[in-house]
Every structure is written in C-alpha cells, then in structure tokens.
PASE-445082 format. One record per residue: residue in one letter; x, y, z of N, C-alpha, C in turn. Coordinates in steps of 0.1 Angstrom, whole numbers, plus 5000, padded with zeros to 4 digits. Layout:
% PASE-445082
aXYZXYZXYZ ...
% end
This chain:
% PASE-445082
x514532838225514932758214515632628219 x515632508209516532398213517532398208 x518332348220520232358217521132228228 x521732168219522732118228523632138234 x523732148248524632208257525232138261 x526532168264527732098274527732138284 x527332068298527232108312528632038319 x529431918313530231838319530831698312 x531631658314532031558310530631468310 x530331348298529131298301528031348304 x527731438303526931558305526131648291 x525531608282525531698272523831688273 x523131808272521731778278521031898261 x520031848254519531878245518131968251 x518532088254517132158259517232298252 x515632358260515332468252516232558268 x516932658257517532798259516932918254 x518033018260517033168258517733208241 x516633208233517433288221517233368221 x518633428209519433558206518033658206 x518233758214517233888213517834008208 x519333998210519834168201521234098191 x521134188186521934188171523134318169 x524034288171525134338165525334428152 x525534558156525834598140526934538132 x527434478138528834338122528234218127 x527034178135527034038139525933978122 x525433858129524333798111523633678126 x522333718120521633568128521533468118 x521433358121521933248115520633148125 x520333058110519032958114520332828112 x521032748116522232648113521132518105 x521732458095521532348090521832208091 x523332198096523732078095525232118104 x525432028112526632088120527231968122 x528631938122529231798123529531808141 x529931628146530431598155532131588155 x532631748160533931698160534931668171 x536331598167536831498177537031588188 x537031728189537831828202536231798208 x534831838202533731768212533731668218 x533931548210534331398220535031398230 x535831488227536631508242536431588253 x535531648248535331748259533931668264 x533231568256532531488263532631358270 x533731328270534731228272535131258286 x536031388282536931418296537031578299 x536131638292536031778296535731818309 x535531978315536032058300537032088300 x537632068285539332088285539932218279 x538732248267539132398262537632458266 x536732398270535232458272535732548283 x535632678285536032778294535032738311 x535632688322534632718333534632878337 x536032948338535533058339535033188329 x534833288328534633398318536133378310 x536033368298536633348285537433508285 x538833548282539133658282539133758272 x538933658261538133758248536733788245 x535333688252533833748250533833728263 x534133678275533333658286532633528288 x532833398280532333298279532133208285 x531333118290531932988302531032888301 x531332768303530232658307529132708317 x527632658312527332538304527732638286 x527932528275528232598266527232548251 x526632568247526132548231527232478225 x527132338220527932308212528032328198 x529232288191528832308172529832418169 x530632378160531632448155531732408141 x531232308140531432238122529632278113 x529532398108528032448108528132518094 x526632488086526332578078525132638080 x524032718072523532818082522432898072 x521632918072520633028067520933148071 x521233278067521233438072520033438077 x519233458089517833538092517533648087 x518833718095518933898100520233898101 x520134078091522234088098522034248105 x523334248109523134378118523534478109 x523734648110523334748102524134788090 x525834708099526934738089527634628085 x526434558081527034388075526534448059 x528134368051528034388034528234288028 x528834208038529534048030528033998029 x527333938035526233848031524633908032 x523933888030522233918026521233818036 x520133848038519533778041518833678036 x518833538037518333438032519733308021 x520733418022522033348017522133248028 x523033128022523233008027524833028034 x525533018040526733048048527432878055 x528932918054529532838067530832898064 x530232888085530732908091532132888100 x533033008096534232998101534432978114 x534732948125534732968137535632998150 x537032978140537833068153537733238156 x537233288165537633368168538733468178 x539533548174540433598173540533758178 x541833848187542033998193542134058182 x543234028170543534088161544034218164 x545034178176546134248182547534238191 x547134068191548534038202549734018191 x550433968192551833928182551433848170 x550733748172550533648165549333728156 x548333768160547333858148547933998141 x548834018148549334128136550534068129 x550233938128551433898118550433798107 x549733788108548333728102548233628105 x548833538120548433388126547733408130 x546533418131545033448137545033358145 x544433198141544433068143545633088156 x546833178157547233118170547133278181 x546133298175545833408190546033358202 x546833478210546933418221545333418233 x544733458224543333468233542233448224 x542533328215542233258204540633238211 x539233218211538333138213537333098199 x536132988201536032958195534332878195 x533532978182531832908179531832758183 x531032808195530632628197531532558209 x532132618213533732578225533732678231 x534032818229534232938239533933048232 x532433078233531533158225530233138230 x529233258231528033258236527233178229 x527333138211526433018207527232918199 x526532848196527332718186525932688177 x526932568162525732568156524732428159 x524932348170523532248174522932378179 x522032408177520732478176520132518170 x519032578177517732628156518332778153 x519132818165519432968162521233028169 x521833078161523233148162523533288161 x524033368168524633478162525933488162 x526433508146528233478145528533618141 x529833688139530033838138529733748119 x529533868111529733868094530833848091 x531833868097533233858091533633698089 x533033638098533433468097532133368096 x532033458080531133348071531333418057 x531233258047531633308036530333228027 x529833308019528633258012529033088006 x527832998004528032897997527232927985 x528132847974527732847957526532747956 x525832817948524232697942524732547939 x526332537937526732407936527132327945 x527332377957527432347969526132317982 x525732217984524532177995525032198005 x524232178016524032258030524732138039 x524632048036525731928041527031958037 x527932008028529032008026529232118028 x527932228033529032328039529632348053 x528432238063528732198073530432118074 x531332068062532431998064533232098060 x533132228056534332308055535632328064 x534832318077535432338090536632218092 x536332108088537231958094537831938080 x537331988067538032038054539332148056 x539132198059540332318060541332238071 x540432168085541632128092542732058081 x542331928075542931818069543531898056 x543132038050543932058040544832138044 x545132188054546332278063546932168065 x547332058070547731948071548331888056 x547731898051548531848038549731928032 x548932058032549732138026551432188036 x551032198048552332188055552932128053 x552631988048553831898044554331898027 x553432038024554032058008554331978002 x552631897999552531767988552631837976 x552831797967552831837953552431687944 x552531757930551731647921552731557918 x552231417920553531347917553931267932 x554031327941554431307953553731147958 x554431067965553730967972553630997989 x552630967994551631068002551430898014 x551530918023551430828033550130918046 x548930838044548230908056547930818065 x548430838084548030748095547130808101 x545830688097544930758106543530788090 x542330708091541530678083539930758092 x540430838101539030908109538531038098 x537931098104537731188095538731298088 x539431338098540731448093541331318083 x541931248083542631158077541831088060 x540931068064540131028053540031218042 x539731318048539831428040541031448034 x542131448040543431498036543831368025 x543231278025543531198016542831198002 x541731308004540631327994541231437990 x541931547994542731697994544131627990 x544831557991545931517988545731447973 x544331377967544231317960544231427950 x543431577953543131637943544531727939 x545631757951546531737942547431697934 x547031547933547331447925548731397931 x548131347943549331267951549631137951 x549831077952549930867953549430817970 x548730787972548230807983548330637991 x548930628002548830468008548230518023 x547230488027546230508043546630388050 x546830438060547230368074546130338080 x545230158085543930228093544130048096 x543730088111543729968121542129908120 x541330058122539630028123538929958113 x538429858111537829798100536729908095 x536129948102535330048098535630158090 x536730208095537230338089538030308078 x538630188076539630128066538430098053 x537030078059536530058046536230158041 x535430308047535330398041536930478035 x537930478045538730458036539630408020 x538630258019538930228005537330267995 x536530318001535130357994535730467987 x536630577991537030697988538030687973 x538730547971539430497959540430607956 x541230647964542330747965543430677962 x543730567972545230467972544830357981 x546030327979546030167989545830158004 x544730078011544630098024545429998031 x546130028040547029918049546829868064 x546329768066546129748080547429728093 x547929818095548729818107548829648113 x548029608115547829458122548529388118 x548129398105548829278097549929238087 x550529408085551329418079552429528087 x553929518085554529608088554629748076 x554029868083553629938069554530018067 x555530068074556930118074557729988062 x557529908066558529798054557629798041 x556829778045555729808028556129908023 x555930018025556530118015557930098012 x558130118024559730058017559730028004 x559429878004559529777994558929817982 x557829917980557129947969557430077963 x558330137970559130267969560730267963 x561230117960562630087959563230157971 x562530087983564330157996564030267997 x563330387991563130537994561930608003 x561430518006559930578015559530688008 x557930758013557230848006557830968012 x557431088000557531208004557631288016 x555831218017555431348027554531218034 x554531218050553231158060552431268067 x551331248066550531298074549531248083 x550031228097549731178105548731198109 x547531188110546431188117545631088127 x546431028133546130938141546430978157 x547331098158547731178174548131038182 x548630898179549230828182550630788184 x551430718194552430718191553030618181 x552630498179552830458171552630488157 x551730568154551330648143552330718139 x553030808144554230918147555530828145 x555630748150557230638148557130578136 x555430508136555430448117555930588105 x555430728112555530848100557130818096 x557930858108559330848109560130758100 x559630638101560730488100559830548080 x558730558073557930548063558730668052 x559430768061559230908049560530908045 x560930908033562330908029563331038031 x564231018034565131108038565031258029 x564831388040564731518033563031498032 x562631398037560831428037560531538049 x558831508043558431598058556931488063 x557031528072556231448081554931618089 x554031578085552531678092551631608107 x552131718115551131638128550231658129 x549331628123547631718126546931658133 x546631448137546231478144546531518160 x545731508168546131568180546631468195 x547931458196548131368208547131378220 x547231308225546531328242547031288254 x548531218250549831218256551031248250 x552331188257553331228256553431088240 x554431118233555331028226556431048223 x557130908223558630908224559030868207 x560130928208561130938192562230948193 x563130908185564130898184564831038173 x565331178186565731278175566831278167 x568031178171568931128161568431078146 x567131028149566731018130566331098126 x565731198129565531358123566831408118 x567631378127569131468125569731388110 x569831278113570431218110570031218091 x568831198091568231168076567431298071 x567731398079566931538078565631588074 x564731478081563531488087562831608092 x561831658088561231738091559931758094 x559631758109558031748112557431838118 x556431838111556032008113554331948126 x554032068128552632108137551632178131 x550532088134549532168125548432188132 x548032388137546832348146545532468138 x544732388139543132408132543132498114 x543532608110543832638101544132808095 x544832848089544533018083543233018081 x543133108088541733188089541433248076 x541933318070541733298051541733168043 x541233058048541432958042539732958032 x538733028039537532938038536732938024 x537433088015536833098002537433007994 x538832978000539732877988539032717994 x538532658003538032568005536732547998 x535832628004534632627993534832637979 x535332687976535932687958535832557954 x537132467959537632347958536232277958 x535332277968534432177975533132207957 x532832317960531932357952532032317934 x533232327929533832237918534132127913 x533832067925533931897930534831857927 x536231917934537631907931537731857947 x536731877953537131827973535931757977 x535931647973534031567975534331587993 x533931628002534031668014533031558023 x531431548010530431478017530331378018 x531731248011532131088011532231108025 x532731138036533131138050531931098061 x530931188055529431208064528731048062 x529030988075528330838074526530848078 x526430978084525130928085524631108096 x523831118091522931278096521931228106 x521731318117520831268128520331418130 x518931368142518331478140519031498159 x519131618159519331718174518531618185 x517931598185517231498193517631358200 x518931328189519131208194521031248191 x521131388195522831388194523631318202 x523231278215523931198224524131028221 x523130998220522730848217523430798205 x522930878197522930818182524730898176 x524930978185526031088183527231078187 x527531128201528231148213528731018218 x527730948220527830748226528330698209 x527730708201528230588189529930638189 x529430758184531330808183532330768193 x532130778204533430758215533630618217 x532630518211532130358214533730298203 x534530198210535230198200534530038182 x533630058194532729938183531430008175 x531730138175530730168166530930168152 x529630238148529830208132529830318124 x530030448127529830568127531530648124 x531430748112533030798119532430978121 x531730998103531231148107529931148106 x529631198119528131208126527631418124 x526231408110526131548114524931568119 x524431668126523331688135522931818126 x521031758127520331858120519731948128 x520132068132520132178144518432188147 x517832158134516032168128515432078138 x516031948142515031878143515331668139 x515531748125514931668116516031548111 x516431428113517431328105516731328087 x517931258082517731258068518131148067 x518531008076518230908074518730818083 
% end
C-alpha cells in the first residue's frame, strides 16, 4: 500500500509498504480519509527525529522509518472479535495518544502524560497518510451524519487548542488575548469564541492574520506595528485581559502574554517552545500571575469535541486552507509549510490519492 514515511530529517519518501495482514481482537482496520499536517511533523521534518523513536519504542516496539499522520479520520474496514464501540463501514477519528494505563500518571487519569506515552503516526506501527491503518477500537470515536470527513480529520489540533483554552478557564464574558494566528491559535480562538469570549489575536504573518480576521471572532493585531501589550491596555481601561493563550511557543509571544493579562489572570502555554525564554518571575509574584502548561489533551476529550464540531458550535474546517493529494505531501505539504513565504497554514492530505482542490 502507499504511505508516507519518515526515514530522516528532510527525508520523507511517499512509497508503497507492507499492509496490515493480522488484526487484533480490540484493534479496527481503518481505510484513513483526510489526515492533517501537524507542527510536531514539521519538526520532525525540519530537525528530526525528535519524538520519532530510532530505537524500539518501550510501549509497542516502534522505530524509524515511521508512517506518518496523527491528525486522521477514517472508514472502519474490519474490526477485531471483541470490538463493540464501532461497526464496519462507520466513519471514525481518530484519537491518537497512546498510553500503559499503569504508571502514576494513568492511574490517576493523566493518560496524555504517560510516562511511556507513544503516539499514531510518531511512535506506532501505522499513521494515517496511508490507504490503510490499524488503531486499537478504544481510540476512535464514531462521527455524526453532521459532521464530514474533513472535520473529522481536525478533531486532533481541535482538542489541542481547546485544552488550551480551557486551562486558562475562559468563561463567558471574559476578554481573551491569542499569540499566535497558526493553526492551534486560530482554533482556540474559534473555541474561545464559542464560549463567548471577546477575543483580540496576536499575528505578525500576513497570511495567518488574514485567515485570522476571515474567522470574525475579534480584533487582529500586528505585533509590527503596534505595541499590543499597550493596546489592550488602553482598550481595557489599565486592566488587561483575562486570560492569554499563547500559541506562538515564542519568546516574545510569552513576555507580550505577561505585560497583556491583568493582575490575578492566567496565562495558557500551548504553543510549544523550541528554546529557552526568559521572564521576569517577580511579575508573576508580584501581580499573581498564573501560567499554566498545556501538553496535547485528556484523552476523554474526543466525544465532547465532536459534539461541539458536529452542532456547528466549533467550525474546525475555517482552518483547512487547502487538501492535497498523498502524492504531492512533501512539495505541496512539508516544503510549503516550513517555507516562511508560503501561503498555506493547514495542509490536509488525502491518504486515497486524490486532492480536492
């Protein structure tokens, strides 16, 4: 079958592999539909491998080269003897951390921070760029007839960005500061909207600042050209917003949160540094600042996401700038994304074959 594999940094080679021959009595074969490009892949095509396991994985045995695809929704084929959650021919997406569901952290129900955490598509025998998967049944949750096969592929970078919000326990009413207009940032602003938050986006990228104002949430601000720590200010009477949710893993991003959130706020790190940043802990102390860490999501998140999505309380599919077919995931995918002149933010790949436009 054809599958996009990760052999190495710059390395990502679209060829035919051996498909799945046995089946699991809890596993489900899965035909994938639509699988997003996400920012932990860029990096591991960037500068990997960084979570791509070189050696055997200590929870399946897993290792480079690897099947990529973590952000996936999916056709049932076949399930194995003692699968009850889904049917064959049901439409699915797919959860993808998987978890011991025995060290400290799983028997306290932090799954998400297993200590031998791995993960569909990163450190796991398949992912969903390909025509074929096998996931266990337990981590997939049916999609509703109101829900399309493209937004079930965004549940995955949906859940990130609404774990993110919610850590910073937005509420209705609240004025809501997001740095950072990429994909996590653009959702949480779409999830922050639907809990009826006042919303001002942070976005340097002209690209991303437009689909940021296509989304018509709140006010977008260009870092460049405005000081956006004093903006609020000024439009807050002197009190800054609530709650920031950083999604820019920058440090400037993180100092703007700081100087922006009014005293007794909270401040959400979601997204993901790739160095060190410096802060000043006397204003934490001082104004009783609170900034929390936010990594991938509760693993019970995915029925309450679909819900949301399916009701059209979480438009998920404004994000998706453009669907490609498996054929051209490097070029049109892998290269536009990491390019900082591209024009692209969410890139999903049609495991089939086939682009849709």
């Amino acid at each position: 079958m054809k599958a996009a594999v990760f052999h190495g940094a710059k390395d990502i080679r679209v060829e035919d592999v051996a498909a799945p021959t046995t089946l699991g009595e809890t596993d489900v074969l899965l035909k994938p539909y639509w699988c997003g490009i996400c920012g932990t892949d860029l990096h591991e095509y960037a500068m990997g491998p960084i979570v791509i396991p070189t050696h055997p994985h200590p929870l399946n045995g897993s290792s480079a080269p690897q099947i990529l695809g973590h952000e996936f929704s999916a056709e049932v084929l076949e399930i194995g003897k003692k699968v009850i959650n889904v049917r064959v021919g049901d439409r699915v997406s797919v959860m993808p951390l998987l978890y011991c569901g025995a060290c400290y952290y799983c028997r306290r129900g932090l799954n998400h921070l297993c200590r031998e955490m791995a993960c569909v598509g990163l450190s796991f025998q398949w992912g969903g760029m390909a025509e074929l998967a096998v996931v266990p049944a337990s981590h997939m949750t049916r999609l509703p007839d109101t829900m399309s096969d493209l937004q079930g592929a965004i549940v995955e970078p949906g859940a990130v960005a609404a774990y993110g919000v919610d850590t910073a326990q937005v509420r209705p009413g609240d004025t809501v500061l997001i740095t950072g207009a990429g994909p996590i940032g653009a959702l949480a602003s779409l999830y922050a909207s639907h809990l009826g938050a006042n919303i001002f986006i942070s976005e340097l990228n002209p690209t991303r600042a437009a689909l940021a104002r296509s989304l018509d949430v709140g006010e977008v601000l260009d870092p460049s050209k405005i000081d956006v720590a004093a903006y609020i200010k000024d439009v807050t009477q002197g009190i800054g917003v609530d709650a920031v949710i950083e999604c820019s893993g920058n440090e400037r991003a993180l100092q703007t949160a700081i100087s922006s959130v009014r005293s007794a706020g909270r401040i959400s790190q979601t997204g993901l540094h790739t160095k060190s940043a410096s802060i000043d802990p006397m204003i934490l102390s001082e104004r009783d600042i609170t900034i929390s860490g936010t990594w991938c999501f509760p693993v019970t998140d995915w029925p309450r996401i679909i819900d949301l999505i399916g009701r059209g309380r979480y438009p998920v599919e404004k994000v998706a700038t453009t669907q490609i077919s498996i054929d051209d995931v490097v070029e049109k995918g892998f290269d536009t994304l990491i390019d900082p002149t591209g024009d692209q933010i969410k890139v999903l790949v049609n495991a089939r074959g086939a682009a849709s436009n």
